[in-house]
C-alpha atoms as one frame of an Amber mdcrd trajectory, in Angstrom:
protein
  16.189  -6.493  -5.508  16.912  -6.394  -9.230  16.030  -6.784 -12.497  17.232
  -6.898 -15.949  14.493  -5.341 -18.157  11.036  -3.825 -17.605   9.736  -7.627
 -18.974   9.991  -9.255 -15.404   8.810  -7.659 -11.493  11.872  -8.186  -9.023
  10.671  -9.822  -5.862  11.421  -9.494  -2.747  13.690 -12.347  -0.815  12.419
 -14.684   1.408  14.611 -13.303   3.905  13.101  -9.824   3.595   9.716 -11.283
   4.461  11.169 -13.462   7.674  12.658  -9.980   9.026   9.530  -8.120   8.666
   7.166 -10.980  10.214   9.929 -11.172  13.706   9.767  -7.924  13.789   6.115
  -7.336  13.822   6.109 -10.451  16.163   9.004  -8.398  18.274   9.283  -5.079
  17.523  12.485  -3.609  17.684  11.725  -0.099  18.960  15.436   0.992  19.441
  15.908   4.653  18.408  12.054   4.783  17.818  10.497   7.598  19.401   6.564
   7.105  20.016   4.439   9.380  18.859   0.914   8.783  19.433  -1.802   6.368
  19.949  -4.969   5.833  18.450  -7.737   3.157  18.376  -5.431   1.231  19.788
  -2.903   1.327  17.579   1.105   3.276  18.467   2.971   5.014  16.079   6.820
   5.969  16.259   8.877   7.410  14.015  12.382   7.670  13.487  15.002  10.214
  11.388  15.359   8.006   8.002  19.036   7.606   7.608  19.199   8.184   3.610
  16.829  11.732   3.927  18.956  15.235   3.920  15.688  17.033   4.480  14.690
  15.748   8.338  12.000  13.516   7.136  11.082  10.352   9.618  10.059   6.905
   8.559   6.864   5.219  10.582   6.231   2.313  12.364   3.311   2.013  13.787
   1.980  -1.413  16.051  -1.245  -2.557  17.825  -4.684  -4.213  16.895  -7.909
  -3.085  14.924 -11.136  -3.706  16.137 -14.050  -4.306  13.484 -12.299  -6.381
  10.715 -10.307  -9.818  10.314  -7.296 -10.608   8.871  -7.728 -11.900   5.572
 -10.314  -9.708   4.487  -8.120  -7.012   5.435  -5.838  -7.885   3.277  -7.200
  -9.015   0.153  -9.132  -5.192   0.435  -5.514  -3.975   0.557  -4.590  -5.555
  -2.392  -7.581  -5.374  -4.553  -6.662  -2.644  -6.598 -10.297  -2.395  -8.185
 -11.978  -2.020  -5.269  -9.419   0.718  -3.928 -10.026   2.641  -6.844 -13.716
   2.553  -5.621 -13.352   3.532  -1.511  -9.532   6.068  -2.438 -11.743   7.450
  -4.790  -9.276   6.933  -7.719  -9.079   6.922 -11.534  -8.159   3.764 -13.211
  -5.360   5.287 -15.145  -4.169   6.425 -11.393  -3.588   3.144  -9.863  -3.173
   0.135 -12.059  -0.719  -2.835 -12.228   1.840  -2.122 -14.498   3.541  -5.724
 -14.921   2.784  -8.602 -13.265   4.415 -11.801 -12.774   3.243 -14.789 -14.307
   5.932 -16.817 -14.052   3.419 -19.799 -12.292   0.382 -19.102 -14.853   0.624
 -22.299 -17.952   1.132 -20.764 -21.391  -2.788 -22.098 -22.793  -4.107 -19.321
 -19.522  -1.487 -16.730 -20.385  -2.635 -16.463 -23.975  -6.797 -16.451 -23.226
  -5.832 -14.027 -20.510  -4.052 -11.530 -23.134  -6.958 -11.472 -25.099  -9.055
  -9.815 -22.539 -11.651 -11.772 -23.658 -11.711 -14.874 -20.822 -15.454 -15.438
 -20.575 -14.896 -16.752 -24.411 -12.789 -19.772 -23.596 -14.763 -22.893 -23.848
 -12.644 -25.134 -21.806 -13.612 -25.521 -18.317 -10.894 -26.239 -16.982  -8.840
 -23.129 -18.858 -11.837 -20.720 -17.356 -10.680 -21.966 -13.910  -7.111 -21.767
 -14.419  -7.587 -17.864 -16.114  -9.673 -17.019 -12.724  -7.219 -18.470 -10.298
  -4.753 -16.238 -12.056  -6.863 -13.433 -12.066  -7.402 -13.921  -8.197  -4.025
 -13.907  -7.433  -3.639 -11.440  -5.674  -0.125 -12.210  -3.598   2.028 -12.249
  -7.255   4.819  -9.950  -7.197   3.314  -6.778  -9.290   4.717  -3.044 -10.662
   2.109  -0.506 -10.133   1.576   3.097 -10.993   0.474   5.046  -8.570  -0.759
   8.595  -8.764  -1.787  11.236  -5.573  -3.395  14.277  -5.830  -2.248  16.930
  -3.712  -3.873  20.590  -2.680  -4.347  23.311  -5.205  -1.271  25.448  -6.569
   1.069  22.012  -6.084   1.865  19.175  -8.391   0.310  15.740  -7.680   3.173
  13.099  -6.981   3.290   9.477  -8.839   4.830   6.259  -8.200   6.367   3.086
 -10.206   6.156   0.495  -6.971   6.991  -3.279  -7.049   4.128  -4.713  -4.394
   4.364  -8.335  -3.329   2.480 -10.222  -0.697   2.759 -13.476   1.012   0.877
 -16.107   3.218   3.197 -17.030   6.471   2.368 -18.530   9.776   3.475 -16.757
  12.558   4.882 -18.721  16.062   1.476 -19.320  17.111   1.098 -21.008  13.498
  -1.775 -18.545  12.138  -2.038 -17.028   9.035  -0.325 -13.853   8.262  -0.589
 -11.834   5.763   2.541  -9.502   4.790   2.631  -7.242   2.050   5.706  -5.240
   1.156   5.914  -2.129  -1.487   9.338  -0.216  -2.375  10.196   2.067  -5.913
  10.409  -0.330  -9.170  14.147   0.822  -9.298  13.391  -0.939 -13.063  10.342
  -0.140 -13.685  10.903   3.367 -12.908  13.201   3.753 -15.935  10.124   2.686
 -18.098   7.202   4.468 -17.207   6.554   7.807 -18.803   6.596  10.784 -16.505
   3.265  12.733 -16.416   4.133  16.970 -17.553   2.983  18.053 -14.410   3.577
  15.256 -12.308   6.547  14.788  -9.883   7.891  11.374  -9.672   8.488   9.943
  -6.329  11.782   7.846  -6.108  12.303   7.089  -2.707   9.319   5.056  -0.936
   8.547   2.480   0.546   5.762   0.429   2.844   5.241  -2.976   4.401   2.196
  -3.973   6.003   1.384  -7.267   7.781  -2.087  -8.992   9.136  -2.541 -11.218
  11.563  -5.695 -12.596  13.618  -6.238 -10.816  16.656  -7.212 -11.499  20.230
 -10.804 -12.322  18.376  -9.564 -13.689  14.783 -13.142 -12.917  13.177 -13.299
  -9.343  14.239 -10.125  -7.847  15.298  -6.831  -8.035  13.403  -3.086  -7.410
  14.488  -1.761  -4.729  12.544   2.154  -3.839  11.685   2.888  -1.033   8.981
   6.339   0.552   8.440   6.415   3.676   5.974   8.772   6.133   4.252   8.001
   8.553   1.570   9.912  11.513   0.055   7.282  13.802  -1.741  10.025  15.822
  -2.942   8.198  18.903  -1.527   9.421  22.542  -0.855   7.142  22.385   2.229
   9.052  22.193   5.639   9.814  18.531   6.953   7.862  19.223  10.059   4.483
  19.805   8.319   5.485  16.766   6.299   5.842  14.512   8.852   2.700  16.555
  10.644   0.695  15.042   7.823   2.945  12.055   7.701   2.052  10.628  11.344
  -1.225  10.827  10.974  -1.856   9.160   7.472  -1.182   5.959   8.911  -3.861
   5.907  11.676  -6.349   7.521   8.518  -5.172   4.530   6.601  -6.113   1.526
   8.730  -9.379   3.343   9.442 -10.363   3.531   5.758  -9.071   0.080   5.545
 -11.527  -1.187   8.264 -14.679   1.170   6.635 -13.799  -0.738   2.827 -13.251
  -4.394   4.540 -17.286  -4.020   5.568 -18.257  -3.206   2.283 -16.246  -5.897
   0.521 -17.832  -8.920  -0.713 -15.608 -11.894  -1.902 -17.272 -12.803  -4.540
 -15.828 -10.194  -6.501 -19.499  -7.807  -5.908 -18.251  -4.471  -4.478 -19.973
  -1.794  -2.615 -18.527   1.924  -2.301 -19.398   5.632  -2.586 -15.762   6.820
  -4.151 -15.867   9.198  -1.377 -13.696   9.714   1.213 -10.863   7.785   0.956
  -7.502   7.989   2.656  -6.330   9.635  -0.649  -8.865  12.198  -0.196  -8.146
  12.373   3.379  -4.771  12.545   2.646  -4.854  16.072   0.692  -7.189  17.400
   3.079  -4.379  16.639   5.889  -1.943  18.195   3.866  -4.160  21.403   3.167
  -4.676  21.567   6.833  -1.451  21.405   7.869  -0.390  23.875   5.163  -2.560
  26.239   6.157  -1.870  25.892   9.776   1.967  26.305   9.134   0.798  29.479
   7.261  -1.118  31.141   9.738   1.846  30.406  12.084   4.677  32.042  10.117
   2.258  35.211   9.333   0.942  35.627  12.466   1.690  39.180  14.063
């Protein structure tokens, strides 16, 4: 995946995209050790071959009860509205470039001006919308995390793109697939303060379940280097269990999404939040263990 300036978003290939939807079809577990199970979804893990600190990568399998498919996934990628349930700042998680390589010059230019509810043509206002809506274009985002007191929070530059594909049974999937803007990277100003993540990514695919309107197929795979002093094993401590904390905020913010574009969310207790509270908690576990007499 490459690209040649910070003017474009690299996608990912088509083949990337087959691989990822026959394995969630047929997992390939080999040299996966499991590690858990929860609401009825199993998680392995795996040494990452590129990490020199014993960190794992995740896989994790199953179905989700409570939710469907394609709501799941347009909450997923609706950045607004996970600013609302993770409980994040807009200047911590926003699309940095997005392709618009489909979008007709006329919507590109009412769409720059930010000002879309001004255009008198019809037809314009629909094609500005279905741009707006589309959510499965290839996309750099910044992403920031807080993490406990006394340690830096960690931010990402992430190409995201997500596609529609039909799986043997010809249904609807939904696969969405994040690495490090290796480009975009380059461009975006580090934060004093801040450390920059290099070396992450995530894929994700939905897919109806044994009851497509309320249960929903789930597939994630997931690496991330924090770049943290703290020993691997509390990392991947916190790392095994963000996963199963992820698909249950997931399923709490598909109830209170509304398509229309009408969201409804307290901004509390997202898996960001959860996220630093794992952390904390398995910090001060680890503490208590090396001090104890």
């Amino acid at each position: 995946m490459t690209a040649a300036a910070d003017s474009n978003v690299a996608a990912f290939s088509a083949t990337d995209f087959d691989q990822v939807l026959a394995d969630f079809e047929s997992p390939n577990l080999d040299g996966w050790e499991r590690v858990t199970e929860t609401g009825g979804v199993t998680i392995y893990r795996r040494p990452h071959e590129a990490s020199t600190s014993g960190l794992y990568e995740y896989k994790a399998v199953g179905e989700v009860e409570g939710m469907n498919a394609e709501t799941a996934f347009q909450v997923y990628l609706d950045l607004a509205y996970r600013r609302k349930w993770d409980n994040l700042k807009p200047e911590h998680l926003r699309v940095r470039l997005s392709s618009t390589a489909s979008a007709k010059p006329n919507v590109l230019a009412a769409t720059k001006s930010q000002d879309s509810i001004a255009v008198s043509d019809p037809d314009i206002r629909a094609q500005i919308r279905a741009t707006e809506e589309d959510l499965s274009r290839p996309e750099s985002i910044y992403w920031r995390v807080p993490f406990p007191m006394l340690m830096s929070d960690r931010d990402y530059v992430l190409v995201r793109e997500a596609r529609e594909m039909s799986n043997s049974h010809g249904q609807s999937c939904y696969v969405v697939m994040l690495c490090t803007d290796e480009v975009g990277i380059k461009h975006e100003p580090e934060v004093s303060g801040v450390i920059r993540v290099t070396d992450y990514r995530q894929t994700v695919v939905f897919c109806p379940g044994s009851d497509p309107e309320s249960t929903t197929q789930v597939y994630v795979q997931y690496y991330d280097d924090p770049k943290t002093a703290i020993p691997s094993a509390v990392v991947n401590l916190v790392a095994s269990k963000l996963i199963p904390q992820f698909l249950k905020n997931v399923k709490n913010a598909c109830k209170n999404y509304k398509t229309d574009g009408a969201v409804v969310g307290s901004g509390k207790g997202g898996s960001t939040d959860e996220g630093v509270k794992e952390l904390q908690s398995a910090l001060d576990d680890s503490l208590a263990t090396a001090f104890r007499l």
